[in-house]
C-alpha positions, 0 to 999 in steps of 0.5 A, a space after each residue: 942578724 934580725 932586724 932591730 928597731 929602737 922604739 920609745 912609749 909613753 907611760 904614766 907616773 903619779 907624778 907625770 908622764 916619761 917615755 920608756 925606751 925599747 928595742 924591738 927585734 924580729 919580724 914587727 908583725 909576729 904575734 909571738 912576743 918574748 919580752 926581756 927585762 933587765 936588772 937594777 942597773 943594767 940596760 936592754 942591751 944586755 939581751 943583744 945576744 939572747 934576742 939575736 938568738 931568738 928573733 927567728 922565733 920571736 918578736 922579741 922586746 927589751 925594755 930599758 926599764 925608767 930611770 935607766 939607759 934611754 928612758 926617761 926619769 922619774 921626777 919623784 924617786 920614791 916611784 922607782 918601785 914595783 908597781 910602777 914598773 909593773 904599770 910601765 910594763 903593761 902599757 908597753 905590752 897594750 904598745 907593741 899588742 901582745 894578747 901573750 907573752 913569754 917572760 925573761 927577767 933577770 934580777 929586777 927584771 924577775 920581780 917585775 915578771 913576778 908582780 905582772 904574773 901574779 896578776 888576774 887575767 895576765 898575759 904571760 904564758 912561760 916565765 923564766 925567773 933568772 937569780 931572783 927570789 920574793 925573799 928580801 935581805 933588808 942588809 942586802 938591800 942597804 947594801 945596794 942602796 949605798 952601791 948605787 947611788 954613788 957619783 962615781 966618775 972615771 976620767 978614762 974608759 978603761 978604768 969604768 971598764 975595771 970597775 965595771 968588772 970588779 962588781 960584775 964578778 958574779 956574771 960569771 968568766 966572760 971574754 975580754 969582748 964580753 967584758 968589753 960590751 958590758 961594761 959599753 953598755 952601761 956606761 956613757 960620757 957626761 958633758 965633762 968627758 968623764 965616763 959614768 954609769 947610764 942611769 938615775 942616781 936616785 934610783 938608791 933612794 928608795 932603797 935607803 928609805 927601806 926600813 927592816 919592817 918595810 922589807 919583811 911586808 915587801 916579802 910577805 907581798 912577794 911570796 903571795 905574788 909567787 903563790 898567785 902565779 900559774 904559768 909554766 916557769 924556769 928559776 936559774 940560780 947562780 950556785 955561787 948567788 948571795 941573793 937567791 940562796 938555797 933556801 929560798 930556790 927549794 921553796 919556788 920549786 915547791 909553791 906557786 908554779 912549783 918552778 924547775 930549777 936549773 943552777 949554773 956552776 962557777 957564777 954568782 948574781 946573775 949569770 948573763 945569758 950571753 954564753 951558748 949554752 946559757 942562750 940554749 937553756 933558755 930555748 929549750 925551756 921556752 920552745 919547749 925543746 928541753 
């Protein structure tokens, strides 16, 4: 296995600085970046496999998004939002000096790949978007909300475990191992020895506070962010998704870098990339292979 560092960045928010936790594999001095972003609620970790798979090749950098895993939190919530991840994620890319990078996002991860390619002058070359689209459900997004802002508190490891899996059926089968590590992932012991979920409880506030206005504005911003994008890209759809539907997947391939798309039979929301032939997709697409 490459080498892996664990490593922390200064970032800024409107309302103070906080630190942005990454882990950083391959050779430190490659000038070939891969950079892999998770979603809502998950952790950098969740890339082990991938990045191992890859470090060969890459440098490749997983952040733990704020409010999430290792980083810092947010002393005001409302900013666990786009822009301020977006921001977040160029400071790390002036951190590691990446002049070029190469984009995996899953969910979360993709809008914020998204809101970075949209940009004039940006630095991403290949993107992969995996189960994410710029159309919004405002119902979807309540949904979420109320999902995770729960205080959920487990008074053993193997009931976290069983919840963590019972929300995570759309990940796909998955070895007992598996299971095991993604559930470690995102869990932790609190100073009472309850096992809880490895992130920022008011991370839901945002979403509560979205109105159905709200979210048709933030849809319209995330479709001209699509059209804005240039670089060659990868949409992996679940063909089970409830969150990125038929519709909206036939639409990317159509407008903006025009996607290819690739659906993965038998997952839903989101397929992990830590199956041999998932990790060989991604590869293929991003060495140019397949």
């Amino acid at each position: 296995m490459s080498a892996v560092a664990n490593k922390s960045v200064q970032c800024l928010s409107p309302t103070g600085l906080h630190r942005m936790a990454y882990k950083e594999w391959g050779d430190p001095a490659n000038r070939r970046v891969l950079v892999c972003v998770h979603g809502v609620t998950r952790v950098s970790d969740d890339f082990d496999d991938l990045a191992a798979a890859l470090s060969d090749v890459y440098r490749v950098v997983c952040p733990d998004v704020v409010g999430r895993g290792r980083s810092g939190r947010l002393l005001n919530p409302q900013n666990y939002a786009l822009p301020q991840y977006v921001a977040d994620m160029v400071t790390l890319l002036a951190r590691v000096d990446a002049e070029s990078v190469d984009w995996f996002g899953t969910s979360m991860g993709a809008l914020i790949g998204i809101g970075l390619a949209s940009l004039p002058d940006n630095p991403v070359r290949k993107m992969i978007v995996n189960d994410i689209g710029p159309a919004l459900n405002w119902t979807a997004l309540e949904r979420i909300g109320g999902y995770i802002g729960e205080d959920l508190r487990f008074a053993t490891f193997d009931e976290a475990l069983a919840y963590i899996k019972a929300i995570s059926l759309g990940f796909g089968p998955h070895t007992d191992a598996q299971w095991l590590k993604i559930a470690r992932d995102v869990l932790r012991q609190n100073a009472d020895g309850q096992w809880v979920r490895h992130y920022d409880l008011a991370l839901a506030l945002p979403f509560k506070s979205a109105t159905e206005e709200s979210t048709l504005q933030g849809e319209a911003l995330l479709w001209q962010a699509w059209d804005a994008i240039r670089c060659d890209t990868l949409l992996v759809r679940g063909a089970q998704s409830d969150l990125l539907t038929p519709d909206t997947a036939r639409q990317m391939t159509q407008r903006g870098p025009k996607a290819r798309l690739v659906e993965l039979p038998g997952i839903g929301h989101a397929p992990t990339f830590v199956q041999p032939d998932q990790i060989a997709l991604a590869r293929d697409f991003l060495l140019g292979t397949g």
